[in-house]
C-alpha positions as CSV (number, residue, x, y, z in Angstrom):
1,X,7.4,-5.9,-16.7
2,X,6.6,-8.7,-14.0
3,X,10.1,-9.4,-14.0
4,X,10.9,-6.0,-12.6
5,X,10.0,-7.7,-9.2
6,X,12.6,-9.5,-7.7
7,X,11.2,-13.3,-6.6
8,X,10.6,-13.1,-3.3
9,X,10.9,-9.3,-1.9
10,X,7.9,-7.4,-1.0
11,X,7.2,-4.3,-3.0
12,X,4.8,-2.2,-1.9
13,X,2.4,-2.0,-4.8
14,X,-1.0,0.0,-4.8
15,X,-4.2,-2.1,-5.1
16,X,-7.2,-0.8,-6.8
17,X,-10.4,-2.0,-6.0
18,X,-14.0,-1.0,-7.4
19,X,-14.4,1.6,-4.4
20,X,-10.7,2.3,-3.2
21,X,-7.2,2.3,-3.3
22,X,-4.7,1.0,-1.0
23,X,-1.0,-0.1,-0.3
24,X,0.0,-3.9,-0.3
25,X,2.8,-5.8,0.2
26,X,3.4,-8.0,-2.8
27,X,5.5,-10.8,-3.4
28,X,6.0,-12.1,-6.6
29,X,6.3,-16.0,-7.2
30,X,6.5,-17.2,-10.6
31,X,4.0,-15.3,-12.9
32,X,1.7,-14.4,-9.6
33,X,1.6,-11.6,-7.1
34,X,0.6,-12.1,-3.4
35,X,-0.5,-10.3,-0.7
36,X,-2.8,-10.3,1.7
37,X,-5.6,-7.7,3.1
38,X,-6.6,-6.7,6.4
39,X,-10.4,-5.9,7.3
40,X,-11.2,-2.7,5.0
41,X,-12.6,-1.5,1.7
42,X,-10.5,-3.5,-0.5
43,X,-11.1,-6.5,1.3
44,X,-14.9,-6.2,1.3
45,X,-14.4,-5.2,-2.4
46,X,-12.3,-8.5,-3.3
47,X,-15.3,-10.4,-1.3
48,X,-17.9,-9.7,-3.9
49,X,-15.7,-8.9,-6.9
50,X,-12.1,-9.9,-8.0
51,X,-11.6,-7.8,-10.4
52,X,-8.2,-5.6,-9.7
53,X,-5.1,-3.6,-10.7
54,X,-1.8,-3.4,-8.8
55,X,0.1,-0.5,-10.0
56,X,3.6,0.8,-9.2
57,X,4.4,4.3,-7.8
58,X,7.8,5.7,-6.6
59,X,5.6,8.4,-4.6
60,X,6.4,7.7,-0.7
61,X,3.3,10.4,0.1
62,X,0.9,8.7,-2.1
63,X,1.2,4.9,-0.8
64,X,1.7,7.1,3.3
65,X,-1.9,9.3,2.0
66,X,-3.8,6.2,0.5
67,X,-2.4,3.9,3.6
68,X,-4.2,6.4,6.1
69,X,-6.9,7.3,3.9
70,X,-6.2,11.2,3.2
71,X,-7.2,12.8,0.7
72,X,-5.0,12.3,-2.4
73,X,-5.7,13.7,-5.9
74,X,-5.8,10.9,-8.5
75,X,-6.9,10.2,-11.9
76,X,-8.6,7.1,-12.8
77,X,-9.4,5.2,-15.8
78,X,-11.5,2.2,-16.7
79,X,-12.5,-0.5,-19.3
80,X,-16.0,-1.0,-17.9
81,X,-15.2,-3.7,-15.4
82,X,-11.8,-2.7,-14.0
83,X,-9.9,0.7,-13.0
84,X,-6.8,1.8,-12.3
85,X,-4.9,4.7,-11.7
86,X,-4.0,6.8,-14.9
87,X,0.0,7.6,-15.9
88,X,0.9,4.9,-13.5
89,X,2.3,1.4,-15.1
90,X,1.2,-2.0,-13.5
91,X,-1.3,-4.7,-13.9
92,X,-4.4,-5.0,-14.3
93,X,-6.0,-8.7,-13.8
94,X,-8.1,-11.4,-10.9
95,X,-7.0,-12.0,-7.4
96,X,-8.0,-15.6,-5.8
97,X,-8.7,-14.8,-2.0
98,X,-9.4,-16.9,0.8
99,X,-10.0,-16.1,4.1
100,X,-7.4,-16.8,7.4
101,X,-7.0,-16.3,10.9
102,X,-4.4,-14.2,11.5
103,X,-2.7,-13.4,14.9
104,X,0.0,-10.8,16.5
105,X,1.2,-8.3,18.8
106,X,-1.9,-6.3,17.9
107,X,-4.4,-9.2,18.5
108,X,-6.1,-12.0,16.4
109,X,-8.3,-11.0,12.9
110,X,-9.0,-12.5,9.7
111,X,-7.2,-11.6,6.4
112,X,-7.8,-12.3,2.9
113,X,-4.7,-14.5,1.8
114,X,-5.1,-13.3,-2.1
115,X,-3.3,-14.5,-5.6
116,X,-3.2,-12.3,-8.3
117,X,-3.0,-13.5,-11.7
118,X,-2.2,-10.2,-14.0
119,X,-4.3,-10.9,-17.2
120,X,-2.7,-7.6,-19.2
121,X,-0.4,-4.5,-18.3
122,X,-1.5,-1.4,-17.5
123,X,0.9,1.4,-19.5
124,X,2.6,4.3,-17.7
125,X,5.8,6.5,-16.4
126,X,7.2,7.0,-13.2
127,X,8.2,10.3,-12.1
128,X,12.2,9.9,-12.1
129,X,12.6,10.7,-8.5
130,X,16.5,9.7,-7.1
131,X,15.9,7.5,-3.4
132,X,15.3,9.5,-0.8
133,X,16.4,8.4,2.8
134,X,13.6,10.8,4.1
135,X,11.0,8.6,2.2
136,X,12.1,5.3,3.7
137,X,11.0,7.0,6.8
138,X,8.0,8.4,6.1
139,X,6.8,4.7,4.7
140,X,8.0,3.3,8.2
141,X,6.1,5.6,10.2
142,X,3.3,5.3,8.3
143,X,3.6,1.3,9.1
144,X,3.8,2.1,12.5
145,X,1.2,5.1,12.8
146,X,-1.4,2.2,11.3
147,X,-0.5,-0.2,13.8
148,X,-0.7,2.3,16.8
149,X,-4.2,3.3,15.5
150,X,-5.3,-0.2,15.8
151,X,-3.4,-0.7,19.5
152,X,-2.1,2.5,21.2
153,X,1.2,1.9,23.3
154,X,3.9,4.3,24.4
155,X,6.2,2.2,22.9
156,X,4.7,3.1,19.8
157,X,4.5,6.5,20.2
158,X,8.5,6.9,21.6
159,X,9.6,5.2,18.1
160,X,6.7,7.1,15.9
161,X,8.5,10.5,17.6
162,X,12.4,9.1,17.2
163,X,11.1,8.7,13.3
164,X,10.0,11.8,13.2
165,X,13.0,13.8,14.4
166,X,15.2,11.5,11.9
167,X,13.2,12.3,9.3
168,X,13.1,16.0,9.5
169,X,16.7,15.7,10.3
170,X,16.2,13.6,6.5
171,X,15.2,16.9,5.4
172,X,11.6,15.1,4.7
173,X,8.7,18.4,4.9
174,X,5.5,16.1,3.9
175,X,2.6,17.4,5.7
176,X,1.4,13.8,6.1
177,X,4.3,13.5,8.8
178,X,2.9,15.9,10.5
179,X,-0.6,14.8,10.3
180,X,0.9,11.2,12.1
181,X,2.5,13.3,14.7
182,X,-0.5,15.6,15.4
183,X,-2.9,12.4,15.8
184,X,-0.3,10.9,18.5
């Protein structure tokens, strides 16, 4: 199933940690997925246990609801040591993290530059949902929506609101959209 992911692209993947669950952008090189964590949950779960699964979804609203911390209905299972999400297929498996400066337009911060080794697959189905323009656009804003959180700018906003009207136009109706514009 690794081989699914193309060398070299960034997926975004969902990363279960003992206490939470969150959206990454993996990159797979050879037989190891990277990505790397900004201050959080996961990464003060990865800090004191390494311990993971990264599990695929094709659910735009559930990587947009676990990326801003909404509620979002989820079953988990576990073996004792590890969880992950139940139904949903992926990886289960140790990340190697180390910590980095990191600087940009939104200011200087340390992230945990992580290596995950996946030690066995996790079994599961994806809904068969066709690719949905709408969904593209609801992911972006939800990029952008995190980064205006951190550093509020007009700029923001304008492109937040320009993704909104395109993404109704999309015919996209997720009340997480709306959420994002609401907290403008």
């Amino acid at each position: 199933m690794l081989e699914s992911l193309r060398e070299g692209q960034v997926y975004e993947l969902l990363l279960i940690s003992r206490s939470n669950v969150t959206p990454v952008g993996v990159v797979r090189r050879g037989s190891y997925l990277h990505f790397k964590l900004f201050h959080g949950r996961s990464f003060s779960d990865l800090l004191n246990d390494p311990r993971v699964s990264i599990q695929m979804t094709n659910s735009a609203e559930l990587l947009v609801g676990t990326a801003l911390n909404l509620d979002v209905e989820l079953a988990f299972e576990s073996n004792g040591s590890q969880r992950w999400i139940r139904g949903l297929p992926g990886w289960a498996g140790i990340a190697e993290c180390r910590k980095r400066k990191w600087e940009d337009g939104l200011g200087a911060t340390t992230v945990l530059e992580c290596r995950f080794t996946p030690l066995r697959e996790i079994p599961g189905q994806l809904e068969p949902v066709p690719f949905s323009r709408a969904d593209c656009i609801l992911v972006e804003m939800a990029v952008l929506f995190t980064r205006y959180r951190v550093k509020p700018s007009a700029e923001s906003k304008r492109k937040i609101l320009e993704l909104w009207n395109l993404y109704r136009h999309l015919g996209g109706s997720s009340q997480i959209a709306k959420y994002m514009v609401e907290n403008l």
